[in-house]
C-alpha positions in Angstrom: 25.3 37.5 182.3 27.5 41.0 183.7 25.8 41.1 186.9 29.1 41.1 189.3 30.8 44.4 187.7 34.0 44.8 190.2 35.9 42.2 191.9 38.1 42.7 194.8 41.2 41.4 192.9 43.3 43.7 190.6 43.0 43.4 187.0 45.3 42.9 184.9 45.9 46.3 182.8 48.5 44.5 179.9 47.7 43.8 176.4 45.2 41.4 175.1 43.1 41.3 178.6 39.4 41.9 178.6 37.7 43.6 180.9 33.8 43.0 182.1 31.7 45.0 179.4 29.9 46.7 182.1 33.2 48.4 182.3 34.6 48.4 178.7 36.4 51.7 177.8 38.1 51.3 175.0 35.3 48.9 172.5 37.8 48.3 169.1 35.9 48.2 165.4 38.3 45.8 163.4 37.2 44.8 159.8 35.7 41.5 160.0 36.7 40.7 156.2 40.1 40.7 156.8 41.5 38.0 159.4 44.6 39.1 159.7 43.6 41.3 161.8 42.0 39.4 164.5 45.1 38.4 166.4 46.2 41.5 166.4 43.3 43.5 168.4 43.3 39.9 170.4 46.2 41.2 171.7 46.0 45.0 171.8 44.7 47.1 175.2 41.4 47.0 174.0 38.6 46.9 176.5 36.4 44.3 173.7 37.1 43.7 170.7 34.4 44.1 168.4 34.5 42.2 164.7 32.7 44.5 162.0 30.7 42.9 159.6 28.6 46.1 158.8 30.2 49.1 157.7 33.3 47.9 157.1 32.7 45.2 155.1 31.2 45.8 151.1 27.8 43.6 150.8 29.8 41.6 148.2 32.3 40.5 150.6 29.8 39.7 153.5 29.2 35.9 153.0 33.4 35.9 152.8 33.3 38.2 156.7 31.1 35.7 158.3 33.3 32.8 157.6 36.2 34.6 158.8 34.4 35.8 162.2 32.8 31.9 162.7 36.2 30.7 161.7 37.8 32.9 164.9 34.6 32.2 167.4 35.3 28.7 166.9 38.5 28.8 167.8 37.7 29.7 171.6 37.7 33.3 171.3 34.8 35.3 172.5 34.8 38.8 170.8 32.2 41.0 170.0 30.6 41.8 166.5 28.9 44.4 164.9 26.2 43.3 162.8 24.2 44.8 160.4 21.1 46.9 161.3 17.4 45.1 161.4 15.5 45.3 158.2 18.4 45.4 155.7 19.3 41.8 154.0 22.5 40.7 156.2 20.9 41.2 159.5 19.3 37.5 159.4 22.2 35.9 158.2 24.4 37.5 160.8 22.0 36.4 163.2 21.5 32.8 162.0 25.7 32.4 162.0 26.2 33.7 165.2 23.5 31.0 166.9 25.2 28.6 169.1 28.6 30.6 168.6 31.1 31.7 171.7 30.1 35.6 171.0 30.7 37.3 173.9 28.2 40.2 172.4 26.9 41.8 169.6 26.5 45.9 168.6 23.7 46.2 166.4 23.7 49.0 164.1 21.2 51.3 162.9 18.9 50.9 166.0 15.7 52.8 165.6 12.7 51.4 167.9 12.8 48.7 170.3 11.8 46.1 168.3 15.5 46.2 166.4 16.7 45.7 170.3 14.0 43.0 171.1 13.7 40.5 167.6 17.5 40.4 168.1 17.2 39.5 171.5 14.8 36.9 170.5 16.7 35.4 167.8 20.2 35.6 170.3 18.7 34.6 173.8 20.9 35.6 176.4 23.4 37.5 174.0 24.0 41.3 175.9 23.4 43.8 173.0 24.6 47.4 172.6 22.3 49.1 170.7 23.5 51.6 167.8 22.1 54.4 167.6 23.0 56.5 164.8 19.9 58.7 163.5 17.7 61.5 164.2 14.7 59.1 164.8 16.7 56.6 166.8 17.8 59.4 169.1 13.9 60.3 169.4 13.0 56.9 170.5 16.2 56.3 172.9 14.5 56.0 176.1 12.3 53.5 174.9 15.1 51.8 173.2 17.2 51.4 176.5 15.1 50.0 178.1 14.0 47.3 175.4 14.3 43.8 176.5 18.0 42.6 175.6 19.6 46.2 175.5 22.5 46.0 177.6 24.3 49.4 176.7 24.1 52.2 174.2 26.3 53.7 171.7 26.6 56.7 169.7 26.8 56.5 165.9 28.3 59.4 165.8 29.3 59.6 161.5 25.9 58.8 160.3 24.4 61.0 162.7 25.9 64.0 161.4 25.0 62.5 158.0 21.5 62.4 159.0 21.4 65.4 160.7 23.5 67.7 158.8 25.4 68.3 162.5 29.2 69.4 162.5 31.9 67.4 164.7 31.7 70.9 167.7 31.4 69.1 171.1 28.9 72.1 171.6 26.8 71.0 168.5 26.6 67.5 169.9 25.7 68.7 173.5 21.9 67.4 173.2 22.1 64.2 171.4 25.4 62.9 174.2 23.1 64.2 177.3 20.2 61.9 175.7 22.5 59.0 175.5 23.7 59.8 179.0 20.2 60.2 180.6 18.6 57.5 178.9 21.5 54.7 180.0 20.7 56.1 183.5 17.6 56.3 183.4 16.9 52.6 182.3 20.0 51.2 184.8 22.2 50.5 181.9 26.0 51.2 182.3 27.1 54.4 181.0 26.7 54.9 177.3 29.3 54.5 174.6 30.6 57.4 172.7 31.4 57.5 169.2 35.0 57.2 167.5 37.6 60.2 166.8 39.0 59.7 163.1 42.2 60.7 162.9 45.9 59.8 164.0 46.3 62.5 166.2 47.1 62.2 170.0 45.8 65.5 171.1 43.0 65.5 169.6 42.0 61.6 170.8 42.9 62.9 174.2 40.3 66.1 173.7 37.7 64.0 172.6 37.8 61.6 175.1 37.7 64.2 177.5 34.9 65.3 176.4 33.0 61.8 176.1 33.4 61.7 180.3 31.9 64.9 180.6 29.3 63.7 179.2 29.4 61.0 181.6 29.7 58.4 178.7 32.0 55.7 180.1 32.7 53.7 177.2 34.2 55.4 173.4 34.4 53.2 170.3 38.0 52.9 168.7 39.4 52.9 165.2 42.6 51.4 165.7 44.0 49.6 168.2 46.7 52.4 168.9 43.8 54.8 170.4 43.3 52.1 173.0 45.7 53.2 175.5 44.6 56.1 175.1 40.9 56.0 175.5 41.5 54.1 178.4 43.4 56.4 180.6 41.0 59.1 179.5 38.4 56.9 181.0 39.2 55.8 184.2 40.1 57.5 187.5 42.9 59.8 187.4 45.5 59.6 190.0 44.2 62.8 191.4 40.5 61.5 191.4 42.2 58.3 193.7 43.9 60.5 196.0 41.1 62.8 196.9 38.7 59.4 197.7 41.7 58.2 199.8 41.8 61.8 201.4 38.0 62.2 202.0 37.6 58.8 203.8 40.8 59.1 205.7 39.2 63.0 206.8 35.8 60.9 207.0 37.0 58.7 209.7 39.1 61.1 211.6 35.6 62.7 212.1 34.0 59.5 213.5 32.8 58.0 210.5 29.3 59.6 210.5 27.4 61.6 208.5 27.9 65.3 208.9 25.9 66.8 206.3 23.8 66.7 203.0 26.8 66.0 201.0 28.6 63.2 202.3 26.4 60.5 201.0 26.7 61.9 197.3 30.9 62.1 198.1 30.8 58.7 199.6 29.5 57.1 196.5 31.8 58.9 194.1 34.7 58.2 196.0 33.5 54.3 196.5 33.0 54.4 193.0 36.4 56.1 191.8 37.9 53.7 194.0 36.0 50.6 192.8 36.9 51.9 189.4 40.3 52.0 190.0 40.8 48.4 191.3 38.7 47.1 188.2 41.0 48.9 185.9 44.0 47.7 187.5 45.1 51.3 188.3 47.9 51.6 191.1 48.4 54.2 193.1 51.9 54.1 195.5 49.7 54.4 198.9 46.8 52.5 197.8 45.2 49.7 199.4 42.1 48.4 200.4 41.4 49.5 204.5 38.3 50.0 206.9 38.0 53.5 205.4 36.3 52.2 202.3 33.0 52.8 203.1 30.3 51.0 201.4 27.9 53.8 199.7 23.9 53.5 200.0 22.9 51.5 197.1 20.4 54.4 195.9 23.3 56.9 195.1 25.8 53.9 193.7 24.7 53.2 190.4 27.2 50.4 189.1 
């Protein structure tokens, strides 16, 4: 369904566009019992949009949130949903009214073992699922899990994690659990993995956070409001320092005859293909930047897009 992730033409970078979920950044929770709000994120910088009809919404009200999301996927819009997790009451329901519906994808919560990933697979053929992982038993079964049939990109539960765990919000604390998320995406070809949200209204601290999410090598954070959009995106994508230097190591790359000189050129010329691809996809500009000869494809065992 995703399987051409970049494009040679620029993408568009202003509100309401969405990007290939391969590449989603910025992935935006809004509360799928209150419509008002749909319009709103339609039209905000995030990556997807992603209608909530889990945690957000009370079980009294969830009859009342599918309407609402049905109501918005019938009129030719293609968001996300989250759903509720396999084996609680809701999760049949949410699958049963979202058969035959324009969803562009559905995060499934609570994912434990592969056959959350695959029954709802089954019941949603050709639907991409992210799978939400969000406890100490999910996390122990997460290789399995990505690489369930229908799996199409993890995510990191962060809240009830720490509920489940008794873990504190350190980035050092969570060390373990984001490498497993990071390893296990790779290591079943999935995209990178999606990091958990920041609460809070603070800049800074979004800014921190995401930070850290990349170092990780998690590609992808979930959002809280559309405000931290913008923000999550930046901290995503190539930096205009991480352009130049792939501009500068091709241009020193061709000067030198356009072969291989040692061991590490073939790692360097898939980051900086990949940085570069990145940027195009994004719609970042850079003042020099265009495509030229000195893009050099990279061997399609170190390029993992």
């Amino acid at each position: 369904m995703y399987d051409q992730p970049f494009s040679d033409e620029s993408h568009s970078t202003e509100p309401g566009f969405r990007i290939d979920p391969v590449l989603a950044r910025s992935w935006l929770l809004v509360n799928g019992a209150q419509y008002e709000r749909f319009a709103p994120a339609a039209r905000s910088h995030a990556d997807i949009v992603v209608l909530d009809i889990e945690d957000a919404v009370a079980p009294k009200d969830k009859v009342a949130a599918r309407e609402k999301v049905t109501r918005w996927l019938a009129d030719d819009n293609s968001d996300w949903v989250r759903i509720n997790g396999f084996g609680t009451p809701w999760w049949a329901d949410d699958l049963e009214m979202l058969a035959g519906t324009s969803v562009g994808g559905v995060m499934l919560a609570m994912v434990e073992s592969v056959d959350h990933v695959t029954e709802t697979a089954r019941r949603l053929p050709d639907v991409p699922i992210v799978a939400l992982v969000e406890t100490a038993r999910g996390l122990e079964r997460i290789t399995e899990i990505a690489s369930a049939k229908g799996a199409f990109r993890l995510a990191f539960g962060i809240g009830d994690f720490r509920r489940d765990t008794g873990f504190g919000d350190n980035p050092a604390t969570l060390a373990y659990a984001r490498s497993r998320f990071t390893i296990a995406a790779k290591a079943a070809g999935l995209p990178g993995a999606i990091d958990g949200p920041t609460v809070g209204s603070s800049a800074l601290r979004l800014s921190e956070a995401t930070a850290v999410s990349a170092e990780f090598g998690m590609t992808g954070k979930i959002c809280l409001t559309p405000d931290q959009c913008a923000t999550v995106n930046e901290g995503l994508a190539p930096s205009q320092d991480e352009i130049s230097w792939a501009k500068e190591f091709f241009a020193e790359f061709q000067r030198d005859g356009g072969e291989i000189r040692n061991g590490s050129d073939l790692p360097r010329i898939a980051r900086a293909n990949k940085i570069l691809d990145l940027a195009r996809a994004y719609g970042i500009h850079e003042p020099e930047y265009s495509d030229d000869p000195d893009h050099v494809p990279a061997p399609s065992d170190t390029y993992h897009y």
